[in-house]
Structures are given as structure tokens and as C-alpha cells.
C-alpha positions in Angstrom: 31.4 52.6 -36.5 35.2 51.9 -36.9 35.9 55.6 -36.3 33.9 55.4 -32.7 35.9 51.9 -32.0 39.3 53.9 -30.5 37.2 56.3 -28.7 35.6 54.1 -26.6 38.3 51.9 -26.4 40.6 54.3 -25.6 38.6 56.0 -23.1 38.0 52.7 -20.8 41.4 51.4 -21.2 43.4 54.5 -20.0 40.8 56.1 -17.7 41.5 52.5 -15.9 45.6 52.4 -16.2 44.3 54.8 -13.3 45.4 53.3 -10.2 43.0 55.1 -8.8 40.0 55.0 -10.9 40.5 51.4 -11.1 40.2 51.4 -7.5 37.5 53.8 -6.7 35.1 51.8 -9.4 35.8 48.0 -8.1 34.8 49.4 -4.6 31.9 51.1 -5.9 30.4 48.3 -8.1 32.2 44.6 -6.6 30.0 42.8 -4.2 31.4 43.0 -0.8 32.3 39.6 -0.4 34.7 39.7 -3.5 36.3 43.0 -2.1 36.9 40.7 1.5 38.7 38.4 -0.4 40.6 39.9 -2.9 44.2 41.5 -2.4 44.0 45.2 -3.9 47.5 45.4 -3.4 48.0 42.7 -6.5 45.7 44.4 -8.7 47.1 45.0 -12.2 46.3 45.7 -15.5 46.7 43.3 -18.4 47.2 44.0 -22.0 45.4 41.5 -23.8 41.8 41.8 -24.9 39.3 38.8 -25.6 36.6 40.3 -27.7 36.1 39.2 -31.2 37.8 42.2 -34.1 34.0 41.9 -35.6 32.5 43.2 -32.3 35.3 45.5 -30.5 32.9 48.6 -32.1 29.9 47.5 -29.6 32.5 45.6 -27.0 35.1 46.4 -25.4 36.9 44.9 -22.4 39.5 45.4 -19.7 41.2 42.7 -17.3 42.9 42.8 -14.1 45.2 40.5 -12.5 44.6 39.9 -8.3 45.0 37.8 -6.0 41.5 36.0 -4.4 43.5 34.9 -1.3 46.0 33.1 -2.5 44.6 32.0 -5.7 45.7 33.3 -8.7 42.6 35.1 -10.4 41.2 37.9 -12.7 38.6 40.5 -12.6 36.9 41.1 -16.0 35.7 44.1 -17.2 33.2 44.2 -20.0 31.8 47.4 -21.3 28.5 47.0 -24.0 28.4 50.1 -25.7 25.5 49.9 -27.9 22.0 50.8 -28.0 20.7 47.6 -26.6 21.9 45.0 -24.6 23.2 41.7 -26.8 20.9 38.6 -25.9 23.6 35.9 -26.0 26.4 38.3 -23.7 26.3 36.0 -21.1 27.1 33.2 -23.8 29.9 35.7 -24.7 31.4 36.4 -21.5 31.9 32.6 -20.8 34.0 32.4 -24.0 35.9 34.8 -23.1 36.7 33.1 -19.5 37.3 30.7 -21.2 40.1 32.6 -23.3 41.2 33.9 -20.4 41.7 31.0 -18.8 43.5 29.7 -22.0 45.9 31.8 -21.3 46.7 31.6 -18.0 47.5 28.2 -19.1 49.7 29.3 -21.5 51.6 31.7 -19.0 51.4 28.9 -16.3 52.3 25.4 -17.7 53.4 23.9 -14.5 50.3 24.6 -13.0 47.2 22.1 -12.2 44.5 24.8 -11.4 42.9 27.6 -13.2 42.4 30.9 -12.3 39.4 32.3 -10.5 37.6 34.9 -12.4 34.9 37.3 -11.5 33.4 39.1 -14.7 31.4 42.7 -14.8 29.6 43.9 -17.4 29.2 47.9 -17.8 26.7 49.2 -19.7 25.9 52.1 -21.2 22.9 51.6 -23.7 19.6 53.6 -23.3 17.3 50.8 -23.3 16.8 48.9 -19.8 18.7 45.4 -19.2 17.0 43.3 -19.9 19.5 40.2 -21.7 20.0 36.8 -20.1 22.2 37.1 -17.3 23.3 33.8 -16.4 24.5 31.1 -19.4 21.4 29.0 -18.1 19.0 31.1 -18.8 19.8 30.8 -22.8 18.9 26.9 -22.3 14.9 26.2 -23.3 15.8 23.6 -19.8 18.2 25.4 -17.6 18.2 22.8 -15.0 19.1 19.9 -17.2 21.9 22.2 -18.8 23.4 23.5 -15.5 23.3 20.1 -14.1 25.1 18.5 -17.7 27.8 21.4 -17.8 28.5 21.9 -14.1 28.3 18.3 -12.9 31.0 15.7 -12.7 31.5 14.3 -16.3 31.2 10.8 -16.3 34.3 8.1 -17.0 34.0 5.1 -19.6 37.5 3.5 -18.7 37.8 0.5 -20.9 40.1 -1.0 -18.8 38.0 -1.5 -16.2 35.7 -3.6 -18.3 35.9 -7.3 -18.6 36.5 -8.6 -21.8 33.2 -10.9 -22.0 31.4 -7.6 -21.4 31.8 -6.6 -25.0 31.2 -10.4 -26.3 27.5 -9.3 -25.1 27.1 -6.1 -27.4 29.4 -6.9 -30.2 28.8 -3.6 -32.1 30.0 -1.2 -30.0 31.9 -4.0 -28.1 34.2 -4.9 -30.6 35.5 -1.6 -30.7 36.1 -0.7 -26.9 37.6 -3.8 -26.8 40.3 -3.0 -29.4 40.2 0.4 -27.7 41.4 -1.5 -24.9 44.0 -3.6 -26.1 45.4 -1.6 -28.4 49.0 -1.2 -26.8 49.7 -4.8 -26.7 52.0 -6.6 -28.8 49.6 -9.9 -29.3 46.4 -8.6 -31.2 47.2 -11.7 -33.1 45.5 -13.5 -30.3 42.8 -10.9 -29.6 41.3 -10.8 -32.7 41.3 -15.0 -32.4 39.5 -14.3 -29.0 37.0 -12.3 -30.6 36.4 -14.4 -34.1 33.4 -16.1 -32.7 31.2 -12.6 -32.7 32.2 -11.5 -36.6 30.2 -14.0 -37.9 27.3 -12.1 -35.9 28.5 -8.8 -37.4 28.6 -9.8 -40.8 24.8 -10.5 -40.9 24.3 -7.1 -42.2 26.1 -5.8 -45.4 27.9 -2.5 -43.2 29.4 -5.5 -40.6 32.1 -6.1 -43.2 33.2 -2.5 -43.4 32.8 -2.3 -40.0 35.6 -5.2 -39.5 37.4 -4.0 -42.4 37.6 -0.5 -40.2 38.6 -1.9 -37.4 41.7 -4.0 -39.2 42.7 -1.2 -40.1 43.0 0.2 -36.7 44.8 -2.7 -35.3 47.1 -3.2 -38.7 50.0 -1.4 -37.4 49.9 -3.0 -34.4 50.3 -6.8 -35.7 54.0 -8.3 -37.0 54.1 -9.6 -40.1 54.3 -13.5 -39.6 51.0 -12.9 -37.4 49.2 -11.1 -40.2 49.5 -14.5 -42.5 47.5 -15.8 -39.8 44.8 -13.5 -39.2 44.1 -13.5 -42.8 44.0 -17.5 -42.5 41.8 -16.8 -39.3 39.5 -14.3 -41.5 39.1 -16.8 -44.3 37.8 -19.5 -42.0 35.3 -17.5 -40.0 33.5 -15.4 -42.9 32.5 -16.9 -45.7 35.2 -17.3 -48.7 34.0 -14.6 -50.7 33.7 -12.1 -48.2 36.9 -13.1 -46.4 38.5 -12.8 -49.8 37.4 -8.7 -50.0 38.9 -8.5 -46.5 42.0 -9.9 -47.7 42.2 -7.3 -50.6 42.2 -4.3 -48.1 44.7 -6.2 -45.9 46.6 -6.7 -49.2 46.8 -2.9 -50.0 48.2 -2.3 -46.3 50.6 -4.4 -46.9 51.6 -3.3 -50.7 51.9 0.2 -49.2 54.2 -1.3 -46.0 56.1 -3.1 -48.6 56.6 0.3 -50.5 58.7 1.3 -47.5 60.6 -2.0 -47.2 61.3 -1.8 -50.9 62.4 2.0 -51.3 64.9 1.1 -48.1 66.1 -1.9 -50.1 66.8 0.0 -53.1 68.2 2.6 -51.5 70.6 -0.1 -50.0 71.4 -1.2 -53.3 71.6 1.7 -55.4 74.6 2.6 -53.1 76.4 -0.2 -54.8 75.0 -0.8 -58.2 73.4 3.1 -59.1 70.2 4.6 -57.9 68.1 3.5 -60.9 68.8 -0.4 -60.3 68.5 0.6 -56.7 64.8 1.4 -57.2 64.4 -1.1 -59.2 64.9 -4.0 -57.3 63.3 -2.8 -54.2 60.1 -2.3 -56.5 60.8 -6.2 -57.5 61.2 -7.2 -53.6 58.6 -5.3 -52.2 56.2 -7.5 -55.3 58.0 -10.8 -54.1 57.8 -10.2 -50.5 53.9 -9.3 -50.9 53.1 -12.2 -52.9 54.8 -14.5 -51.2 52.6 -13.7 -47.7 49.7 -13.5 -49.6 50.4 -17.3 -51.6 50.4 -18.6 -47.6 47.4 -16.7 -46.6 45.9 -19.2 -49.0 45.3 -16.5 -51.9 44.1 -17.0 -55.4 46.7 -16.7 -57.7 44.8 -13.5 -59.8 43.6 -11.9 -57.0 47.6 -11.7 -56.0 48.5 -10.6 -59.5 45.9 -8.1 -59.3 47.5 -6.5 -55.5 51.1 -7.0 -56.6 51.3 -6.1 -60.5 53.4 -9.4 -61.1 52.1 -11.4 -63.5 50.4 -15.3 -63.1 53.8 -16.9 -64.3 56.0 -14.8 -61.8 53.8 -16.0 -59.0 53.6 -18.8 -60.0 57.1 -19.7 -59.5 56.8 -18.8 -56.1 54.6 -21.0 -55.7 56.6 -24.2 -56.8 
């Protein structure tokens, strides 16, 4: 089959580089009102191809360039050289207007508009036609799938919803609300507007991972001084055991930030005093600094010596 793939390939794409073969077939094959709108004088042959390396021995393609007025748009020529037609072409031909218009994009990033393309299969197999010839027809409901696909999609704009809307279906709520107020500095104060419902959501085993998931959204987004707080804020709306497992995984985000404060501080330091004692004591701040949060977040003392690796006494110390 690879030995026929030039051959056909080669004979479409150069009879076409034929001005007038090109020509003399659109006028023979296009429906008249394409030819009355189309500018033959723009018409011109593109080099790139859209059909898959796996089927160019049964496909091949051509494209032109035209004008449609004065809208930027394509003619596509599809040849199906093999003994029967392919069921899912028309499937095929809308991924490759798709490509196409890909492309254009590509070629055209200023623009706001795509191209307007009119595809046209040639055939040349000895059985009758009889594949799907419209991407609708391969739906079991064509209707339902025309109207989905071709219809206006539909907008959920979180911003336009107020916040006592989500109070109301706190599963899904929760989330577009944080979707929503994800930009702003005080999430400090959103989560406290929204500590009412967790209780609600914690009802059910997957409500703590659920909350635990959605921390971990919002983490990035809080300072420091307001993360003591939201931990206080967890520990008195869950229940002390469960709050405490949400504290852990609010711990390790902030071991890891204090990774990054400490390598910065050593780094600091090892400018002065060598790169080992550099490392060193960052590794001993970023502990401190960790622990220390954590003793005002109302902590038990194990559970910190468990996040930070320092031991009961070191914490201790802190804590007097």
C-alpha cells in the first residue's frame, strides 16, 4: 500500500498545481451559490496536508486558499481512494476543519474570526456511496447532537452569583464560591464567612478531604499571620480530632513554604559564614519558624515535633 501512497498523492496534488485544472473542476463540481461568492482570482494552493500518516494510503487531500467575499476562507479537497467509502469520513473531515482552522490561527494571531471552509470529498471507490454524509447522522439522536454542538454554549459566571446562593448547596457551593473569590487578598475572611456550612460537609467521612482540597486551593492565596487563624477558626468549627488532621496537611504546606524561606536564609548566611553553616541554619529557622505558628494555632506539642523534626524539649522552649 505504501508504494501506491505517492502515486495517488502525487497525481491529485500536481494535476491541481494546474491553474487550470483546478479551475475547470471547482466549476464543474462546486454548487453555484459557492462559485457566486467566491473570488477565483484569490485561489491558491496550500502546502500543508491534514490527513493522518496512518491513512494518507486510502486519503489524500488538497487545500485552496480564496476569498468568500471578503472573508478569508478555504476550499477542501478530499480524495477517498479505496474500495469502499469510510463510515466515520464525515467525522474525519470535521477534524480536519478543525486543523485547518488551527492553523489559520496560527498564521493569523491578530485575528478574531475563523476562516470559512467549504469541504469536497472525491471519490473513486467501486462500491456506491453510501457513508454518513453529515457529522449528525453518526449520532443514534442527531437532533439532540446538532442542537448541543451547534447551539450557543451556555455561561456559569460565578461572579454573577450571590454569595448566599452557594450557602444553599454547600457541595458544589463551596467550591464556586472559592472559584469566585479566588483573586482576593482576604480569603482569611471568606473562609470565616463560610465556617457555618463545614460542619454540614463533615457529616460524611469524604467532607474532610473535600475541605482539606479546597485549603489547598486557597493556601497560596492567604498571608501567613492569617493562616494561624484559619487554623484557630478550623479547630473551633470541626471537632478537635478532625480539625487536628486538617492542621497536619496545613502543617506540611507550610514545612514545604518554610523550605523556601529557609534555603533563602541559608543562602544569606552561607555568604558570610560558608555554604554548609548557611544550609544549616536555614534548615534550623525554617523548623523554628514552623513551630512557632503552629504552638499559636493551639497545636499539641508531638504532633509539632512530628511536622517539624525538632524534638519535645526544642519546642518546648518556644513555648516558655
Amino acid at each position: 500500500m505504501s508504494v501506491n501512497k505517492p502515486k495517488h498523492d502525487q497525481l491529485f496534488r500536481k494535476s491541481l498545481e494546474n491553474p487550470i485544472v483546478a479551475y475547470e473542476l471547482l466549476q464543474a463540481h462546486l454548487p453555484q451559490e459557492v462559485l457566486a461568492i467566491i473570488d477565483t482570482s484569490t485561489l491558491k494552493l496550500e502546502k500543508e496536508s491534514f490527513v493522518e500518516p496512518d491513512l494518507s494510503t486510502s486519503i489524500a487531500d488538497v487545500l485552496f486558499s480564496v476569498k468568500f467575499h471578503d472573508n478569508d476562507g478555504y476550499i477542501y479537497l478530499l480524495l477517498e481512494h479505496q474500495s469502499t467509502p469510510e463510515h466515520f469520513m464525515a467525522f474525519r473531515l470535521f477534524k480536519y476543519m478543525v486543523n485547518i482552522c488551527d492553523r489559520y490561527r496560527l498564521e493569523n494571531q491578530k485575528t478574531e474570526n475563523l476562516p470559512i471552509i467549504y469541504p469536497l470529498i472525491i471519490y473513486n471507490g467501486t462500491k456506491s456511496y453510501n457513508a454518513p454524509r453529515n457529522l449528525w447522522d453518526l449520532f443514534n439522536n442527531r437532533i439532540l447532537a446538532k442542537k448541543f454542538w451547534t447551539e450557543d454554549h451556555k455561561i456559569v459566571n460565578v461572579h454573577d452569583i450571590p454569595d448566599e446562593e452557594f450557602k444553599t448547596r454547600i457541595w458544589s457551593g463551596i467550591l464556586e464560591f472559592f472559584l469566585k473569590h479566588r483573586h482576593e487578598k482576604q480569603l482569611l475572611k471568606k473562609w470565616q464567612e463560610i465556617a457555618d456550612i463545614l460542619p454540614e460537609l463533615t457529616k460524611i467521612s469524604i467532607g474532610y478531604d473535600y475541605i482539606k482540597l479546597i485549603l489547598h486551593y486557597t493556601l497560596p492565596s492567604i498571608d501567613k499571620n492569617d493562616k494561624i487563624e484559619l487554623e484557630k477558626m478550623l479547630i473551633n468549627t470541626l471537632n478537635q480530632e478532625k480539625g487536628a488532621e486538617l492542621m497536619t496537611s496545613l502543617a506540611q504546606a507550610w514545612k514545604e513554604e518554610g523550605i523556601e524561606i529557609g534555603i533563602l536564609d541559608g543562602i544569606r548566611i552561607g555568604k558570610q559564614d560558608g555554604i554548609k553553616l548557611g544550609e544549616a541554619r536555614g534548615e534550623e529557622k525554617k523548623a523554628l519558624v514552623i513551630a512557632k505558628n503552629l504552638l499559636k494555632a493551639g497545636l499539641t506539642i508531638d504532633l509539632i515535633a512530628e511536622s517539624t523534626g525538632l524534638s519535645p524539649q526544642e519546642i518546648m522552649k518556644l513555648k516558655d
